[in-house]
N, C-alpha and C positions, 0 to 999 in steps of 0.2 A: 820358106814362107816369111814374108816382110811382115811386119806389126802393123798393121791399120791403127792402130791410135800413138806411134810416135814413140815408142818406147826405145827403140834400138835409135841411132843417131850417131851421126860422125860428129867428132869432136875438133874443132883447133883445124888449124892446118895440116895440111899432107907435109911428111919430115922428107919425105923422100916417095920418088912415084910408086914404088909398088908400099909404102906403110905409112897410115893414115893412122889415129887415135876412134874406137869407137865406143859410144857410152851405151852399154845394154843393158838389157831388160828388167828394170827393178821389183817388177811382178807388182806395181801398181801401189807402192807403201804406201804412197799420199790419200788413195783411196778406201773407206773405210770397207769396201767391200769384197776389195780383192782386186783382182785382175780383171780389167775390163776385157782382153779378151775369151776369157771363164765366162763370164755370165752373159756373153752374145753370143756367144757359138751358137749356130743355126742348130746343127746335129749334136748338144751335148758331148763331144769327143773329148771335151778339154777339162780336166778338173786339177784341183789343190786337194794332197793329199797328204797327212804327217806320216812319218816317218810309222808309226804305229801302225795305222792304217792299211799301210801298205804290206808291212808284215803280214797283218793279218790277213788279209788278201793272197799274200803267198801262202800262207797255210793251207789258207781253204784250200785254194789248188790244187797244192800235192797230196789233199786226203781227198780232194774227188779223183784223183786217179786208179 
């Protein structure tokens, strides 16, 4: 999936035909709100999550089984 707002980008010149430089995804640091593609997502699929959070999310997990 390509970034609809420009965030991935080839850099410089091609060194050679199959290897090019590419600037990716800074997850939007300029913006104070995060990633723009996080808070357009049509179906919510996309979120930002710390490290913490996500633990905790595997907890849960493995004590609802």
């Amino acid at each position: 999936m390509a970034c609809p707002f420009g965030a991935v980008d080839v850099v410089g010149e091609a060194v050679a035909p199959q290897k090019i430089a590419l600037l990716k995804c800074d997850m939007c640091q300029h913006d104070p709100q995060g990633p723009a593609c996080v808070s357009v997502c049509p179906t919510d699929a996309l979120s930002i999550m710390t490290p913490e959070r996500l633990e905790q999310l595997s907890i849960q997990k493995r004590h609802a089984v």
